[in-house]
C-alpha positions as CSV (number, residue, x, y, z in Angstrom):
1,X,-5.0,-43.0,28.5
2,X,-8.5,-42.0,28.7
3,X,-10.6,-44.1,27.4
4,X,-13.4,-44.1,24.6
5,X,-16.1,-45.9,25.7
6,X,-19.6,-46.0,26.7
7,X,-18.3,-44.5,30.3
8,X,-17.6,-41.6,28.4
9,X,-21.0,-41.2,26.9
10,X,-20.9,-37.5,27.1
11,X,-17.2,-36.5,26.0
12,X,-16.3,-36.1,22.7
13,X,-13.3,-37.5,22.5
14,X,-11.4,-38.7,19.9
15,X,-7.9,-40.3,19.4
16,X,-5.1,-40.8,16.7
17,X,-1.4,-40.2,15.8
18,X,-0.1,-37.0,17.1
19,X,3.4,-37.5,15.1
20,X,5.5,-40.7,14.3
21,X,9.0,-40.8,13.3
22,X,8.8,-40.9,9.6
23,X,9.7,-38.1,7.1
24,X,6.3,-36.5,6.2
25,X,4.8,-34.7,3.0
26,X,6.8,-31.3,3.9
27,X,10.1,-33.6,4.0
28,X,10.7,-32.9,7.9
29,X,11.6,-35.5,10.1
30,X,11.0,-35.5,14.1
31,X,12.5,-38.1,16.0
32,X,9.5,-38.8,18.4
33,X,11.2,-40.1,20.8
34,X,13.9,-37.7,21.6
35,X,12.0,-34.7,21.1
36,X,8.8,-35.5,23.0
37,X,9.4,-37.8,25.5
38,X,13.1,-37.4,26.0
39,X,12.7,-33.7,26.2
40,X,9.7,-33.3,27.9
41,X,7.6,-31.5,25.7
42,X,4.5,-33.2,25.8
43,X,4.5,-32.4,29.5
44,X,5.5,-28.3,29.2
45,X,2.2,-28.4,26.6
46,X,0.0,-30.0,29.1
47,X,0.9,-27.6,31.4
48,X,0.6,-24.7,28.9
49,X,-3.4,-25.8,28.9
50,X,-2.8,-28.2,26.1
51,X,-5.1,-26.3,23.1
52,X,-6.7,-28.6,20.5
53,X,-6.8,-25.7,17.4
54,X,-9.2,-25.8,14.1
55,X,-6.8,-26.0,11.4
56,X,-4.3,-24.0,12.5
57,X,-6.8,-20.8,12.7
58,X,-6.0,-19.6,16.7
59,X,-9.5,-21.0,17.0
60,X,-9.4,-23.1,20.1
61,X,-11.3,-26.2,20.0
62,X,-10.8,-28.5,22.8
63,X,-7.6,-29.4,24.7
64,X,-5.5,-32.9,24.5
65,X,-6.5,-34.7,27.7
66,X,-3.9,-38.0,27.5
67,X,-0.9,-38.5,25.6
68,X,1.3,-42.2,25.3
69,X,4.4,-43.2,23.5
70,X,3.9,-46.1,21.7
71,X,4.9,-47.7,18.0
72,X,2.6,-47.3,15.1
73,X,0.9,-49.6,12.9
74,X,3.7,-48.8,10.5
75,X,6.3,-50.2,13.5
76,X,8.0,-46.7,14.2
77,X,7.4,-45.0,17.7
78,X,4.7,-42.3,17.6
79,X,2.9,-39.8,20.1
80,X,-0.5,-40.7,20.7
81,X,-3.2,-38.3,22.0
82,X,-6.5,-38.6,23.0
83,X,-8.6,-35.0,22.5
84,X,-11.8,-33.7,23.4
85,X,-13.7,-31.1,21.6
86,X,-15.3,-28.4,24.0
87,X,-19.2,-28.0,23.9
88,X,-19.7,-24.2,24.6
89,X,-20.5,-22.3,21.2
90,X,-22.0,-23.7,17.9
91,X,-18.4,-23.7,16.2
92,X,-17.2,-26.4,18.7
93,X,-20.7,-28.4,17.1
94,X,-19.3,-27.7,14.0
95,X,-15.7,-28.6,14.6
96,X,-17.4,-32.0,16.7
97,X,-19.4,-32.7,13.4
98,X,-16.6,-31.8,11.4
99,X,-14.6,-35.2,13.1
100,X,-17.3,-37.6,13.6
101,X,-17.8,-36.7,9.3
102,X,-14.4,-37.5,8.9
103,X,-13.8,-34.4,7.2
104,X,-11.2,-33.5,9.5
105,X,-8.8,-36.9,9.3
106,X,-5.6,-36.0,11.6
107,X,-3.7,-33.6,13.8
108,X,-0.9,-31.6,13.1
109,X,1.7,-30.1,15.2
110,X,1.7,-26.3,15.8
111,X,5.1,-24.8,17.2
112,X,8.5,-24.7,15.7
113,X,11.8,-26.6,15.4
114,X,14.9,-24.6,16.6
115,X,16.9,-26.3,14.3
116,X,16.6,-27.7,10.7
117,X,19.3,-30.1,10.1
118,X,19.4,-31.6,5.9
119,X,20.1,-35.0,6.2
120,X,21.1,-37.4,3.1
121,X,20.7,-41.1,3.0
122,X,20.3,-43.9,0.9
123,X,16.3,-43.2,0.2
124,X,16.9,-39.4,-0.2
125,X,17.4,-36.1,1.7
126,X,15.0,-34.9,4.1
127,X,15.1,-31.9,7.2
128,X,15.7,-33.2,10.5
129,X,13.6,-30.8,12.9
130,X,15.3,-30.5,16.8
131,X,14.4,-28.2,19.0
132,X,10.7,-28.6,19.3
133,X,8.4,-26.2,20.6
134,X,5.2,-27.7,20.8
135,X,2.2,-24.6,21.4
136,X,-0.7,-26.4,19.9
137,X,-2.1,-29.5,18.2
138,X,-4.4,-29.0,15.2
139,X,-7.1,-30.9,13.4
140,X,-7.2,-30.9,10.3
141,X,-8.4,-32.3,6.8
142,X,-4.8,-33.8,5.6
143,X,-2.0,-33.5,8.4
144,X,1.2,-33.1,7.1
145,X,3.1,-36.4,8.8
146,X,0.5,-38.7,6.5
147,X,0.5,-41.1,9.7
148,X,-0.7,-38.5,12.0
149,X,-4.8,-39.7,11.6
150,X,-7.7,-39.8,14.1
151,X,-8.5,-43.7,14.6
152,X,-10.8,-43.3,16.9
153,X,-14.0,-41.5,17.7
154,X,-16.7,-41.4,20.7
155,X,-19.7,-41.7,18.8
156,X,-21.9,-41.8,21.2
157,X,-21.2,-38.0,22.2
158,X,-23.7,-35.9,20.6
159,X,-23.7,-32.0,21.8
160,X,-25.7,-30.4,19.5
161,X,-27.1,-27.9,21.9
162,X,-24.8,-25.4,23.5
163,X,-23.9,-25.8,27.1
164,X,-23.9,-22.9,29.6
165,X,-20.4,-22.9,31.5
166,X,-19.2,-26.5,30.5
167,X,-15.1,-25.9,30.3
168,X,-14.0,-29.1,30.6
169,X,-13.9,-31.8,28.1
């Protein structure tokens, strides 16, 4: 993982839950586990240049820069990401401002599922998505797996004036 810290004084970076296995407010359901890491699909996006998008616009933001498996605070495994936001054009100021403000609370998965399996148990029915294609990872006010939030933010990383050439996050 790449680490927020005062190391990092410069990077704006932030972190949170990509996606943990629980059935989210659109009633899907994505086994973390076997679709990301089993699969391999969090290494084909990193390949793919790993684009951090603004709310699902085709606005690219950033890219993730480290990804971990790892159980959530609710005790189901999850996909964690750490993100930087570029700091080329005023929009990725905005976007920056946008995080540290907490407007924008949590990622959200941009791709499709090949399949859509419904699935009935005892607490109710529900889609189970397989077949992930993962093309992009959104910010974005209220992400639709409610345990998908940003916990944590570089601060320290200002970036209010536009830099000349700076790709990298």
């Amino acid at each position: 993982m790449v680490a927020i810290n005062k190391d990092n004084v410069n990077r704006r970076l932030f972190s949170g839950w990509g996606s943990i296995s629980v059935v989210d407010r659109q009633n899907d359901y994505i086994d973390v586990l076997t679709e990301f890491r089993d699969r391999g699909i969090m290494e084909i996006f990193m390949a793919r240049g790993a684009p951090v998008i603004d709310s699902h616009s085709n606005h690219p933001v950033g890219k993730i820069v480290a990804f971990e498996y790892r159980m959530a605070p609710s005790g189901q495994p999850g996909l964690y990401l750490t993100g930087g936001i570029f700091n080329n054009y005023e929009s990725d100021h905005k976007t920056w401002q946008a995080i540290l403000d907490k407007q924008y609370t949590g990622f959200s998965l941009g791709g499709r599922a090949t399949d859509k399996t419904p699935v009935c148990d005892q607490k109710g029915c529900y889609n189970n998505l397989t077949g992930i294609e993962n093309w992009e990872w959104s910010i974005v006010e209220t992400p639709a797996n409610q345990e998908a939030l940003i916990d944590s933010v570089n601060k320290l990383a200002k970036g209010i004036k536009v830099q000349k050439a700076r790709v990298y996050v």
